[in-house]
C-alpha positions in Angstrom: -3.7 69.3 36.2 -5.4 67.2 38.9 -6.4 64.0 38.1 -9.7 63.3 37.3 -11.8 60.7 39.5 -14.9 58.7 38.0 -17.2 56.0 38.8 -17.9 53.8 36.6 -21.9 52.2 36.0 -21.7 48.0 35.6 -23.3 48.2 32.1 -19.8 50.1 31.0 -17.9 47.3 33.4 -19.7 44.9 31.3 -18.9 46.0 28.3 -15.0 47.4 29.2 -14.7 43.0 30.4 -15.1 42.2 27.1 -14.1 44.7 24.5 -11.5 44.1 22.2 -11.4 46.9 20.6 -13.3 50.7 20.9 -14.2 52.8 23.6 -14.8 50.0 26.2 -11.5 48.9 25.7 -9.6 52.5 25.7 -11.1 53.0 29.1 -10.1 49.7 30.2 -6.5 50.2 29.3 -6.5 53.5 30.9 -7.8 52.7 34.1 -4.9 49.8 33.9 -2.6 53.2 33.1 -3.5 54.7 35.8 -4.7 58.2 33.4 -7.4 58.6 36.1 -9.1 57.1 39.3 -11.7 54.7 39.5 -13.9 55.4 42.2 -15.7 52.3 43.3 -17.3 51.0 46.0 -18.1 47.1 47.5 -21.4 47.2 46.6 -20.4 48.1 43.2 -17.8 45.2 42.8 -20.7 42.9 43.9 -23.3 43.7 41.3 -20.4 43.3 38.9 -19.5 40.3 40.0 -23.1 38.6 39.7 -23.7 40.1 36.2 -20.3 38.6 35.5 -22.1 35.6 36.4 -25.4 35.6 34.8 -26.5 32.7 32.8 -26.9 35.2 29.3 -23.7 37.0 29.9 -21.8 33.6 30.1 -23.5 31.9 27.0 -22.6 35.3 24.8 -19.2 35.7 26.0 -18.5 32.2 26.9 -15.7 33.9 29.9 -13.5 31.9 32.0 -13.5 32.1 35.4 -10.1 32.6 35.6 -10.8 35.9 32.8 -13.4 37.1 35.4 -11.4 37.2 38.2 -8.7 38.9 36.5 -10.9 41.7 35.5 -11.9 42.1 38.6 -8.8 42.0 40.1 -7.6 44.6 37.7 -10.3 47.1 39.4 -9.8 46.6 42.8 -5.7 46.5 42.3 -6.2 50.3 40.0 -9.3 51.5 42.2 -10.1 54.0 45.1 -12.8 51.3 46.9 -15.1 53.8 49.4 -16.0 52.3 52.6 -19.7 52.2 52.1 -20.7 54.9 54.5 -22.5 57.2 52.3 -26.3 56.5 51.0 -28.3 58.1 48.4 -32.1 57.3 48.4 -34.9 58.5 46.0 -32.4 60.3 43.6 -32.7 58.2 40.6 -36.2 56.1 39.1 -34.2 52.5 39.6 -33.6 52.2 43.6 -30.3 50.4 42.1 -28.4 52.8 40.6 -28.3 55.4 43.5 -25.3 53.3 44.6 -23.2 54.7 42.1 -24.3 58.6 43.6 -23.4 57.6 46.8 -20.2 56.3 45.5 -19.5 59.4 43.4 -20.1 61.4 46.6 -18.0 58.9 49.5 -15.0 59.4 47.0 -15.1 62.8 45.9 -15.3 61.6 41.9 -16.3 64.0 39.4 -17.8 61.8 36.9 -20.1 59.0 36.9 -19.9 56.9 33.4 -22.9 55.5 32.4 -25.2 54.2 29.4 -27.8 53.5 32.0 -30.6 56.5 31.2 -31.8 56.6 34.8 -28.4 57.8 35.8 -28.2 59.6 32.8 -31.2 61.7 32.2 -29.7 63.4 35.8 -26.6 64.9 34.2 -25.4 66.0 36.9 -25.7 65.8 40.8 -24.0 68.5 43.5 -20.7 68.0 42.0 -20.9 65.3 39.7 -21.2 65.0 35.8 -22.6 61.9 34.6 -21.7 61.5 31.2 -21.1 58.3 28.5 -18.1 56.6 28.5 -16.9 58.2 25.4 -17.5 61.7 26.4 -15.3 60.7 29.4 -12.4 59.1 27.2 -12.3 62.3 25.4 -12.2 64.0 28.9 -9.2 61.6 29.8 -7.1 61.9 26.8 -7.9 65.6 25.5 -8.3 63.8 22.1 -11.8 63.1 20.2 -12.1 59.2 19.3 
């Protein structure tokens, strides 16, 4: 069986950074395991790395910069990063999130993971499911958390 290729959103990022335990944190060990391929893009990495940053995100989770940086370095060591070349305009309501579409469609992923209802209320685009992150876990592991 091929293995599957997803994008995933930055609210699922966000959570996957800090989860101890739960979905967010199955997906984050199997994206360290390899059991599928990120699909991601620089402009992706970016956004993450800002929200990372943002003054709300650092007073909840109280991060270390050094914890930051390994997360991220975690993604770009397990993930395919696009070159940028695609764009998608006008396909979802927030401008924002057609980066992730264009992502999807530079790197051939089947799946987009997202909690983010603009991207969700598509469902689907061309080839491309977009579904939540436990619905794609499920998907991964042929198991039902």
């Amino acid at each position: 069986m091929p293995i599957l290729k997803a994008v995933i959103d930055t609210n699922v990022m966000i959570s996957m950074a800090f989860a101890k335990e739960g979905v967010a944190k199955t997906l984050k060990n199997l994206i360290a395991d390899n059991a599928f391929t990120m699909v991601t893009s620089k402009a992706i990495l970016k956004e993450l790395y800002e929200v990372l940053h943002y003054p709300h995100i650092l007073k909840r989770f109280k991060p270390k910069k050094s914890d930051i940086n390994e997360f991220i370095g975690v993604i770009i060591e397990n993930a395919l990063i696009t070159k940028g070349t695609y764009s998608a305009q006008g396909i979802t309501e927030d401008p924002r999130d057609d980066m992730f579409i264009a992502c999807a469609l530079e790197g051939d992923a089947e799946y987009i993971v997202s909690r983010d209802p603009h991207l969700r209320n598509i469902k689907h685009f061309q080839r491309i499911q977009i579904i939540d992150a436990t619905t794609f876990v499920e998907k991964v592991t042929g198991k039902k958390t």
